[in-house]
DRENZAMI-771426 format. One line per 8 residues: number of its first residue (from 1); their letters; for each residue x negated, y negated, z of C-alpha. Coordinates in Angstrom, 1 decimal, always signed. Layout:
! DRENZAMI-771426
NUM = a = X Y Z  ... .
! end
This chain:
! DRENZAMI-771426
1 = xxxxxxxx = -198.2 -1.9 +56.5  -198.0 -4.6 +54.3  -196.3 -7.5 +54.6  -193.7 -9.6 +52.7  -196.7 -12.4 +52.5  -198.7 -10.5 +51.2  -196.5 -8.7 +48.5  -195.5 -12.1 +47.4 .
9 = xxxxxxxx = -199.4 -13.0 +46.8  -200.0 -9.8 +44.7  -197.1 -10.8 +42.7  -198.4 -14.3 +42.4  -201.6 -13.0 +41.2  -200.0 -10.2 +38.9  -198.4 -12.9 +37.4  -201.2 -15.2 +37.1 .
17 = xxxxxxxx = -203.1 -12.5 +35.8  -200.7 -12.2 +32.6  -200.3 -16.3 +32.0  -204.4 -15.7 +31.8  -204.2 -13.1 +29.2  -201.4 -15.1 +27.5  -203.5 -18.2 +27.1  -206.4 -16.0 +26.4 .
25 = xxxxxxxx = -204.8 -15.0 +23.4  -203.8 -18.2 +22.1  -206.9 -19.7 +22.6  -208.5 -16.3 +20.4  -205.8 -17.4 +17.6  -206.6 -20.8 +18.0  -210.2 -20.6 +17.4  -209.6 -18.1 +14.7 .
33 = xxxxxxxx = -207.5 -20.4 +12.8  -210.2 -23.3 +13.2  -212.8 -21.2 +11.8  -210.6 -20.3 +8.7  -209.6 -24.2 +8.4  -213.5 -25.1 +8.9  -214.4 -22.6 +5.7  -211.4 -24.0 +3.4 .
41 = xxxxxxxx = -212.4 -27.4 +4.0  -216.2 -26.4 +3.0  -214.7 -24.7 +0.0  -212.6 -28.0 -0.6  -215.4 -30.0 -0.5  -218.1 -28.3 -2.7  -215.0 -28.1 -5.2  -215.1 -32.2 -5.0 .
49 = xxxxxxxx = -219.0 -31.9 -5.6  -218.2 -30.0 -8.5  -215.6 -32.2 -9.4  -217.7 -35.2 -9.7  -220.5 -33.8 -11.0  -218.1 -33.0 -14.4  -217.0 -36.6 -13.9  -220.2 -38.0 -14.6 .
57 = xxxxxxxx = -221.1 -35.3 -17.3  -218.0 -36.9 -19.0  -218.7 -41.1 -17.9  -222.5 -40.5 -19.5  -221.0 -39.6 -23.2  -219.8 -42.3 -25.8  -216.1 -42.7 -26.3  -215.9 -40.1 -28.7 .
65 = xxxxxxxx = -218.3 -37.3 -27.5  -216.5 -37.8 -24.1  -213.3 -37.3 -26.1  -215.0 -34.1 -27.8  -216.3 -32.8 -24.1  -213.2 -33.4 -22.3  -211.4 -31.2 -25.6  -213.9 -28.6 -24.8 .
73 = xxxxxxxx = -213.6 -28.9 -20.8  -209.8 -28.6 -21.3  -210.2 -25.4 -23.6  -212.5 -23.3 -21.7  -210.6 -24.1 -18.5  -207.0 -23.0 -20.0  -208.3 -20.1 -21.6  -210.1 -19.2 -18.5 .
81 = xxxxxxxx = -206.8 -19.9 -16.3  -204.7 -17.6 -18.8  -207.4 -14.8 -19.3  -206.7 -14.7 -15.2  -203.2 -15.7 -14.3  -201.1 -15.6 -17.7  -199.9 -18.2 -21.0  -197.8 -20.4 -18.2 .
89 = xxxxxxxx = -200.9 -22.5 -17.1  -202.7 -25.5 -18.7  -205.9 -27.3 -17.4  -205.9 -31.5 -17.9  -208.4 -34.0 -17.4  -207.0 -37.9 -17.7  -209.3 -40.2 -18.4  -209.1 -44.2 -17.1 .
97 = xxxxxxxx = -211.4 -47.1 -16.8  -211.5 -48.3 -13.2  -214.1 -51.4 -12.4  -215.5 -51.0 -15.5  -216.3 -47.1 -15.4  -214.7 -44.2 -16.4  -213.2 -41.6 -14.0  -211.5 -38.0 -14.5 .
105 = xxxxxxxx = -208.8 -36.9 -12.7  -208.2 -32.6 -13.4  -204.8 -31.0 -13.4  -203.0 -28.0 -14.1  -199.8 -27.7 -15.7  -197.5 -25.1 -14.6  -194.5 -24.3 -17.6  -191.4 -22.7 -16.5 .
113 = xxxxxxxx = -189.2 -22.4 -19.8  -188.8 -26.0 -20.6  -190.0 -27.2 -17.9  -193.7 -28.4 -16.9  -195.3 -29.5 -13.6  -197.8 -30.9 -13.4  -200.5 -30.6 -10.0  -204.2 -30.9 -8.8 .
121 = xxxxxxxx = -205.8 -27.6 -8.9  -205.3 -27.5 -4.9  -201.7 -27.4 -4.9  -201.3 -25.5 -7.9  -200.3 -21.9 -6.8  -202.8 -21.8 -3.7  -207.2 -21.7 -3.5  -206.8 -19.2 -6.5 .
129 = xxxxxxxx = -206.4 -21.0 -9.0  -208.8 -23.6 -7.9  -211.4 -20.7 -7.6  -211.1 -20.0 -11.4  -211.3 -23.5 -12.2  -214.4 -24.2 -10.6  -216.2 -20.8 -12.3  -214.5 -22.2 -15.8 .
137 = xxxxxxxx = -215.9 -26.1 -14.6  -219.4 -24.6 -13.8  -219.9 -22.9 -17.2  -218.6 -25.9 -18.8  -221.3 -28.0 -17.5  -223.9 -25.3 -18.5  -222.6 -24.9 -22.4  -222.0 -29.0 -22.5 .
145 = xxxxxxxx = -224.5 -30.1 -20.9  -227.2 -32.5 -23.1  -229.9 -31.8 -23.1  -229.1 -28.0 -22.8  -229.4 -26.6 -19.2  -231.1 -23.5 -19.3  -231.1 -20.2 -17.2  -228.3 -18.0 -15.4 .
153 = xxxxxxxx = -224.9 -18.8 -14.0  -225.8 -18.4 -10.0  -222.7 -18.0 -8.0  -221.9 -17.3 -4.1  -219.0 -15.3 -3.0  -216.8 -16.4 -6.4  -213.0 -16.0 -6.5  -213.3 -15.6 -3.1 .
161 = xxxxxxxx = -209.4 -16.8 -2.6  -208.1 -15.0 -5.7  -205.5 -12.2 -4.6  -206.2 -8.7 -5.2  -203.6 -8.6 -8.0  -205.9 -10.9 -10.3  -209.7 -10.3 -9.1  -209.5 -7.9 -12.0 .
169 = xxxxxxxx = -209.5 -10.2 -14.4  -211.8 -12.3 -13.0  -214.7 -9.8 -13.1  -213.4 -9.4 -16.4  -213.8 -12.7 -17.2  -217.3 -13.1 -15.7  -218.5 -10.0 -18.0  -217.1 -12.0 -21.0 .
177 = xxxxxxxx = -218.4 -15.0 -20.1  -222.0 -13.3 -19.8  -221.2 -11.5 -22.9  -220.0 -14.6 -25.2  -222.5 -17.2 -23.9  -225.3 -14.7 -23.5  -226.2 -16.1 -20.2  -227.0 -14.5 -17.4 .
185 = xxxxxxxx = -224.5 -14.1 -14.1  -226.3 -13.9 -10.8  -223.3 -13.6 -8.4  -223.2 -12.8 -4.0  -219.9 -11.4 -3.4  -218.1 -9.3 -0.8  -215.3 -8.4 -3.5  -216.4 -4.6 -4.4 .
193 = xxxxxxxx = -214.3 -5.6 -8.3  -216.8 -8.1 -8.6  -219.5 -6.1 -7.9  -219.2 -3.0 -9.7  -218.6 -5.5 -12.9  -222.4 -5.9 -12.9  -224.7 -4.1 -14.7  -226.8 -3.9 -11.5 .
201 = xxxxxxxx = -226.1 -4.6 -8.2  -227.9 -4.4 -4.8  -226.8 -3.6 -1.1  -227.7 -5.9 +1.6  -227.6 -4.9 +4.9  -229.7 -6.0 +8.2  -231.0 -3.2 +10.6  -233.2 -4.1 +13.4 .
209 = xxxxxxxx = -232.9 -7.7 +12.7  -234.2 -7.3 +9.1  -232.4 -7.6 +5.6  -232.9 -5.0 +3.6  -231.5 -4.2 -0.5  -231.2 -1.3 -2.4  -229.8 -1.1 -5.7  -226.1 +0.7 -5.6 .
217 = xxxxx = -224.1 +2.6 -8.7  -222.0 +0.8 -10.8  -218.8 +1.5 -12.9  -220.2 +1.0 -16.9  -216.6 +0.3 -18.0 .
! end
């Protein structure tokens, strides 16, 4: 027979049992949402690498030729950011003196009719569009560069924040890029639309504790 005492403990533990799983939960979310935050802030700050590495591309030029580059910086990064996203968007970079050295700040413009806004790549329409931005920055540096940096474009896990309705024309993009420039594009990605844009690409996978590639079929269009 069992007692009132002891039905009042199994209900204590049944419920214990469920506030455990509750937390359990939350702490699963929790840590999942650290680990996303972790990798955006990685991503945020090899984008400031890249940031200032243009920066001082653009400080080591006379006045003019760092008028010329930041023309040609502007250019490539606008065409890139309409090739991808549409005519509505506009890359910047301002220019000032600050204790007797120059410093770029980059934006993109946003136009809605009349209307234009003006934001850092980070808070302009989500990681996307600062994804772009940094593959237009990095072949910026290669074609600007002086003297001339030689060999391929090497990229890990590009456009890696760029929705599905876009990616398209980012692997696009890349093709052109290696097309136009005639330089190599050695990319790692995940995406399968950025794979198959290559005219060969490899497999990676680890059995037994070993990483092994084989070369996959690609789509020729």
């Amino acid at each position: 027979m069992v007692t009132p005492a002891e039905v009042e403990v199994r209900e204590l533990a049944k419920r214990a049992r469920a506030s455990l799983e509750q937390r359990r939960g939350q702490y699963l979310q929790l840590k999942a949402d650290l680990e996303r935050l972790k990798g955006e802030l990685a991503e945020r700050q090899r984008y400031r690498e890249l940031c200032t590495q243009v920066a001082v591309l653009l400080r080591t030029a006379a006045e003019q030729a760092r008028r010329d580059a930041r023309e040609q910086v502007e250019l490539l990064v606008t065409d890139a950011l309409r090739y991808v996203f549409g005519p509505h968007l506009e890359f910047q970079v301002v220019t000032q003196e600050r204790a007797g050295r120059s410093e770029a700040e980059f934006y993109v413009v946003s136009s809605f009719g009349s209307q234009r806004v003006q934001n850092r790549p980070q808070d302009a329409r989500g990681g996307g569009v600062v994804d772009v931005v940094s593959l237009a920055l990095r072949a910026a540096l290669l074609l600007l560069a002086r003297p001339p940096l030689e060999g391929p474009i090497v990229l890990d896990e590009p456009a890696k924040h760029v929705s599905e309705e876009y990616i398209a024309r980012v692997a696009s993009f890349l093709k052109e890029t290696s097309s136009s420039f005639g330089r190599q594009v050695i990319m790692v990605t995940h995406n399968q639309h950025l794979a198959h844009t290559g005219d060969r690409a490899y497999l990676v996978e680890m059995k037994d504790g070993v990483s092994r590639a084989r070369e996959v079929a690609v789509s020729l269009t």
